[in-house]
C-alpha positions in Angstrom: 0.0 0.0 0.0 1.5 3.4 -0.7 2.4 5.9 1.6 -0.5 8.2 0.7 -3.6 5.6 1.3 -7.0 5.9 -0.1 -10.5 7.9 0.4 -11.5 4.3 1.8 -8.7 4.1 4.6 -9.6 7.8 5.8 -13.3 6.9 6.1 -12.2 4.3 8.9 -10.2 7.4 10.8 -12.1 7.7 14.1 -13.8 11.4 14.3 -12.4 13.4 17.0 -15.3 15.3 19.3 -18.2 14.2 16.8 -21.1 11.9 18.4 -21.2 8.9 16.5 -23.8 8.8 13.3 -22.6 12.5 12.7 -21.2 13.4 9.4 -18.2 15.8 8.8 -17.6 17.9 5.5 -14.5 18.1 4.1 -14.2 20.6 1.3 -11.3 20.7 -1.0 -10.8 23.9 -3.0 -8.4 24.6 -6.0 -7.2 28.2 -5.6 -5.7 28.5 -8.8 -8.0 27.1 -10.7 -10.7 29.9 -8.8 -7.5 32.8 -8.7 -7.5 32.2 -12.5 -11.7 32.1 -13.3 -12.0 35.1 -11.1 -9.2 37.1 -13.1 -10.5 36.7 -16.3 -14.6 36.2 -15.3 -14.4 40.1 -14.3 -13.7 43.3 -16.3 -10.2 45.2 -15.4 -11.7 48.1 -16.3 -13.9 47.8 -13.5 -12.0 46.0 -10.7 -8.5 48.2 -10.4 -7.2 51.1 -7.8 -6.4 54.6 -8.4 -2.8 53.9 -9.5 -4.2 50.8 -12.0 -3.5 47.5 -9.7 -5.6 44.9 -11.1 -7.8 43.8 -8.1 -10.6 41.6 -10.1 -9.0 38.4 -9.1 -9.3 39.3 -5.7 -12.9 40.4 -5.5 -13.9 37.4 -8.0 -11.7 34.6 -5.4 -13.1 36.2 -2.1 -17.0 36.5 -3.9 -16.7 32.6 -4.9 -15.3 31.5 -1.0 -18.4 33.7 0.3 -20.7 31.6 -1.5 -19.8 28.3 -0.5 
C-alpha cells in the first residue's frame, strides 16, 4: 500500500469530538484554478485602484469563497 492511502482508509479514521452517526464535510478547494476564473470572469476596467492595480482576481476569489 502506498504511503499516501485511499479515500476508503480515511473513512475508517475515528472522528475526534463528533457523536457517532454525525457526518463531517470536508471541502477541498483549487485556488488556482478559482484565482485564475475570477481574473479573467471580471472586467479590469472595472476592478483596479487609483494607481491601476488589477484587483478583479481578488474580489472574483473572495466573492466565490463567500458563497460556498
Amino acid at each position: 500500500m502506498s504511503r499516501c492511502g485511499t479515500l476508503a482508509d480515511v473513512s475508517k479514521l475515528p472522528e475526534r469530538g463528533k457523536a457517532k452517526g454525525s457526518a463531517r464535510t470536508i471541502l477541498l478547494l483549487d485556488g488556482h484554478s478559482l484565482a485564475y476564473r475570477a481574473f479573467y470572469a471580471l472586467p479590469v476596467e472595472n476592478f483596479s485602484t487609483s494607481s491601476g492595480q488589477h484587483t478583479n482576481a481578488i474580489y472574483g476569489f473572495a466573492s466565490m469563497l463567500i458563497n460556498l
